[in-house]
C-alpha positions as CSV (number, residue, x, y, z in Angstrom):
1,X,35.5,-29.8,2.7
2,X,36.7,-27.8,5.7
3,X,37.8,-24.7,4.1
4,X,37.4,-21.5,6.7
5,X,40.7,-19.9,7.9
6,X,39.1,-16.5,7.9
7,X,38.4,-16.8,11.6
8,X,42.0,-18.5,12.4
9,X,44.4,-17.0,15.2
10,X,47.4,-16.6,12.9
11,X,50.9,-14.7,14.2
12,X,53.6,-14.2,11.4
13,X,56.6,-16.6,11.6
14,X,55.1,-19.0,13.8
15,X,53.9,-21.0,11.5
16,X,54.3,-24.9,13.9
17,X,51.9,-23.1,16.3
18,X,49.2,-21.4,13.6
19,X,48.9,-24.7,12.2
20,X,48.6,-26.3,15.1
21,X,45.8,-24.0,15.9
22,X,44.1,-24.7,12.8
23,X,44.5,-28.5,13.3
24,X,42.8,-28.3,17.0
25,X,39.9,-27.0,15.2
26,X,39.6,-29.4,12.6
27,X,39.7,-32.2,15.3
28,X,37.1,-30.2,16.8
29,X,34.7,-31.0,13.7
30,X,31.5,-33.8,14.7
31,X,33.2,-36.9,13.2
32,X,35.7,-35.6,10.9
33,X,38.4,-38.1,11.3
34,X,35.7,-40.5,9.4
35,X,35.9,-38.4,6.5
36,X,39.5,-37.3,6.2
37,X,42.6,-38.6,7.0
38,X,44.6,-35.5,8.4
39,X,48.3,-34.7,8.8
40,X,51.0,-32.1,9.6
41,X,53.8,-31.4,7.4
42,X,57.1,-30.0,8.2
43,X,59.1,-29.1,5.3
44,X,63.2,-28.5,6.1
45,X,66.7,-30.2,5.2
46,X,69.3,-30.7,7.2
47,X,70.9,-27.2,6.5
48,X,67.7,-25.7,7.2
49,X,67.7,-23.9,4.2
50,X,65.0,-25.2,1.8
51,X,63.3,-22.2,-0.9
52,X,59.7,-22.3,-1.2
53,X,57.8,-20.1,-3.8
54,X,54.5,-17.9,-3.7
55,X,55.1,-17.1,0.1
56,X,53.2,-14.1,1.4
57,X,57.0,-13.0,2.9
58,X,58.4,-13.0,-0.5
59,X,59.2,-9.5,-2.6
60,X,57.5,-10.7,-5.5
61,X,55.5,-14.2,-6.8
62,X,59.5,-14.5,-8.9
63,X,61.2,-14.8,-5.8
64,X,61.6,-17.6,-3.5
65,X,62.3,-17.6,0.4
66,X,64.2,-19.5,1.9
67,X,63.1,-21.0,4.9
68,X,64.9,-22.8,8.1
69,X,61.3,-24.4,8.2
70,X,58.0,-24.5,7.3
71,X,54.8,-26.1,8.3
72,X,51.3,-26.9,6.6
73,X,48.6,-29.2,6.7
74,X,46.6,-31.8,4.7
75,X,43.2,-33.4,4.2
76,X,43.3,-36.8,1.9
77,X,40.5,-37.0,0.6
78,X,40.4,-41.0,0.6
79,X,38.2,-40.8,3.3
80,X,35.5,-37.9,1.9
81,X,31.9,-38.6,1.9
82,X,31.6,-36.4,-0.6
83,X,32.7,-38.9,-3.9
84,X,34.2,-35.9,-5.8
85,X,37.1,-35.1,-3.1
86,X,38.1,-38.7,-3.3
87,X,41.8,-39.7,-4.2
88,X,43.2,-35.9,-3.4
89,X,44.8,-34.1,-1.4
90,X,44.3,-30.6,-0.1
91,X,46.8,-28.6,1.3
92,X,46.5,-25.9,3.6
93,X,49.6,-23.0,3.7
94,X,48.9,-20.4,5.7
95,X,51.3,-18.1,4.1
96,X,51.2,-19.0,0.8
97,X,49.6,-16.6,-2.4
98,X,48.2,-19.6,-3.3
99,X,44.1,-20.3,-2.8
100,X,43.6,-22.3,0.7
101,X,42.8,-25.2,0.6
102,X,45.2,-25.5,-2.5
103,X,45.0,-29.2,-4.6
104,X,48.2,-31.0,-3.7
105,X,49.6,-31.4,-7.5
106,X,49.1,-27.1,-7.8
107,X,50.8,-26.1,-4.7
108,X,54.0,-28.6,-5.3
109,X,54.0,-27.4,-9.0
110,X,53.6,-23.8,-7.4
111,X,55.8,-23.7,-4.1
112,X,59.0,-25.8,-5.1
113,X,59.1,-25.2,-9.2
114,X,62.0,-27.0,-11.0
115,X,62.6,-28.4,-7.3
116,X,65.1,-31.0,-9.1
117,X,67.3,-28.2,-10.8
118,X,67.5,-26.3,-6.9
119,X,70.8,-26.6,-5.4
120,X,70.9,-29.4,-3.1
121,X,71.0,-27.0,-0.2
122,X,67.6,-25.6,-1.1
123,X,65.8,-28.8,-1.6
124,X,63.3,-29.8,0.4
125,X,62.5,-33.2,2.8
126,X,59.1,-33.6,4.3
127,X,57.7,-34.8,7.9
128,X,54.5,-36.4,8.0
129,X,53.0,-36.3,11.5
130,X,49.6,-37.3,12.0
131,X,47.4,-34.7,13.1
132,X,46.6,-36.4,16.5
133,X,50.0,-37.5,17.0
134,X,51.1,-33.6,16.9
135,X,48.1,-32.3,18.9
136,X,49.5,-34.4,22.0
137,X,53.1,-34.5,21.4
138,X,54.0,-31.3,20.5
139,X,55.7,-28.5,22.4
140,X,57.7,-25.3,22.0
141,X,58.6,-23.0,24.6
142,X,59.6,-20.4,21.4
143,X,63.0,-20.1,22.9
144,X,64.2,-21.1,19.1
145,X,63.0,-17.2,18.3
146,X,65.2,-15.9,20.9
147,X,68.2,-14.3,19.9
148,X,70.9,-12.6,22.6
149,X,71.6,-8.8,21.5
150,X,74.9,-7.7,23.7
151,X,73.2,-3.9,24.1
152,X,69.4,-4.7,24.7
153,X,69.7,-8.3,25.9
154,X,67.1,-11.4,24.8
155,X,64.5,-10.6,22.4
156,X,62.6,-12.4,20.1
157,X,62.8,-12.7,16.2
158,X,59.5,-11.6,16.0
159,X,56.5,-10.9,18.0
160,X,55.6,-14.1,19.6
161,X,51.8,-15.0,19.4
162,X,49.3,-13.6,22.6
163,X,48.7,-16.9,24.3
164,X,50.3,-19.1,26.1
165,X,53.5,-21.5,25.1
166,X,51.6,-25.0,23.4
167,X,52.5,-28.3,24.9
168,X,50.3,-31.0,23.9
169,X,49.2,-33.3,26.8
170,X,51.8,-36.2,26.3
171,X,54.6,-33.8,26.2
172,X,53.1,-32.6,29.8
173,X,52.6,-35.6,31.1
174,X,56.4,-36.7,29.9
175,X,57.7,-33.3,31.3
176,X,58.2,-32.2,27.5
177,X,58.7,-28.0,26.8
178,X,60.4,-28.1,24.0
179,X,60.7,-30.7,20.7
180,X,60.3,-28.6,18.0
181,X,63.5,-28.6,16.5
182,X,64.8,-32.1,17.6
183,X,61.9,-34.0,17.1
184,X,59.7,-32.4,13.9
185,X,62.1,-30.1,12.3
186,X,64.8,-32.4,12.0
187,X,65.8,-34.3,8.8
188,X,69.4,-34.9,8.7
189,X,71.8,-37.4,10.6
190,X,70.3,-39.5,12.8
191,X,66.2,-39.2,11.3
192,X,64.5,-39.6,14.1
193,X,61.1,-38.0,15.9
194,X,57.9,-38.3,14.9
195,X,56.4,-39.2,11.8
196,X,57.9,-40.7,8.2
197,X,60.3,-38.4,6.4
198,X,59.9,-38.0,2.8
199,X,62.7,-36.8,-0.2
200,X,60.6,-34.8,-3.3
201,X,59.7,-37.8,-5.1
202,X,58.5,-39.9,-2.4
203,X,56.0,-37.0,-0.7
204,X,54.5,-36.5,-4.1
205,X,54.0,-40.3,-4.4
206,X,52.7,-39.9,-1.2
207,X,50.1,-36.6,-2.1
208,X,49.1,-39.0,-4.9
209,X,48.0,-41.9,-3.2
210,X,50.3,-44.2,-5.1
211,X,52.1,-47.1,-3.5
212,X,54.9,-47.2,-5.6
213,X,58.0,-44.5,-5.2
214,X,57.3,-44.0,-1.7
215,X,60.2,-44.1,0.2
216,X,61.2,-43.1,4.0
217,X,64.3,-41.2,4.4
């Protein structure tokens, strides 16, 4: 299993572009797409408001934070050589407390506990991109951590990462700078963008490998 993050460029609160970092690499792996079937998840609602648990930004492992969005990545293990890794799923969170890779089944139980009881505000949807589909369509020109202070002028929410804004090579080709929000973040009104949208229930049907439950929003 690929299981290295140690060496991973990783910049707090960008958390579209440090996973898309670590997915570049993966691709980067001599015939990994034969082995594992890999995909980028965007977690969010349409209020932007969804509380995930065991984040590195919380006070404490009681306390949940609530997130516009977040975004991690998985390996289904459906396509492992290695027999044992069949019929899994392994989640990688780059800000979680939880081990990474983390088995699907203990990072939902872990990250959204009593996710049914949560206010409807809080719960969460999930975006499943395939992992080539976001190399080459995704862009951000981080102008969605720029905020306008009246004394000091534009700054950003937080220190944006060293390198240079990511556009995959559709979105330059199509003239695309920037489809974070509209088409990845997104979950309410009008679904659209790339990927399937999943409620609760469904993605964990999904993370499970069963046929039946699943259900695009």
């Amino acid at each position: 299993m690929f299981s290295s993050v140690e060496d991973d460029v990783y910049t707090s609160q960008y958390c579209e572009e440090n996973i898309y970092l670590l997915a570049q690499r993966m691709l980067a792996q001599l015939n990994i797409e034969s082995k594992w079937d890999i995909n980028v998840i965007f977690i969010s609602n349409s209020r932007k408001t969804v509380a995930l648990w065991n984040q590195r930004a919380s006070s404490s492992i009681d306390n949940a934070v609530i997130w516009d969005y977040h975004v991690i990545l998985t390996l289904r293990g459906a396509f492992a050589a290695d027999q044992d890794d069949q019929g899994g799923i392994w989640i990688y969170d780059l800000d979680t407390r939880l081990p990474v890779p983390c088995h699907w089944d203990e990072y939902m139980a872990q990250t959204f506990p009593g996710h049914s009881d949560l206010p409807e505000q809080f719960q969460s949807f999930f975006r499943v991109v395939p992992c080539k589909v976001y190399l080459d369509n995704f862009a951000s020109d981080r102008s969605h951590m720029v905020i306008f202070d009246p004394l000091n002028g534009p700054h950003y929410l937080a220190p944006p990462p060293p390198y240079p804004c990511i556009r995959g090579p559709i979105a330059v080709a199509q003239g695309v700078s920037h489809n974070l929000m509209s088409d990845f973040v997104q979950m309410g009104g009008d679904v659209s963008g790339f990927g399937t949208v999943f409620d609760f229930a469904s993605f964990r049907a999904w993370c499970s490998g069963s046929r039946q439950g699943i259900r695009g929003v």
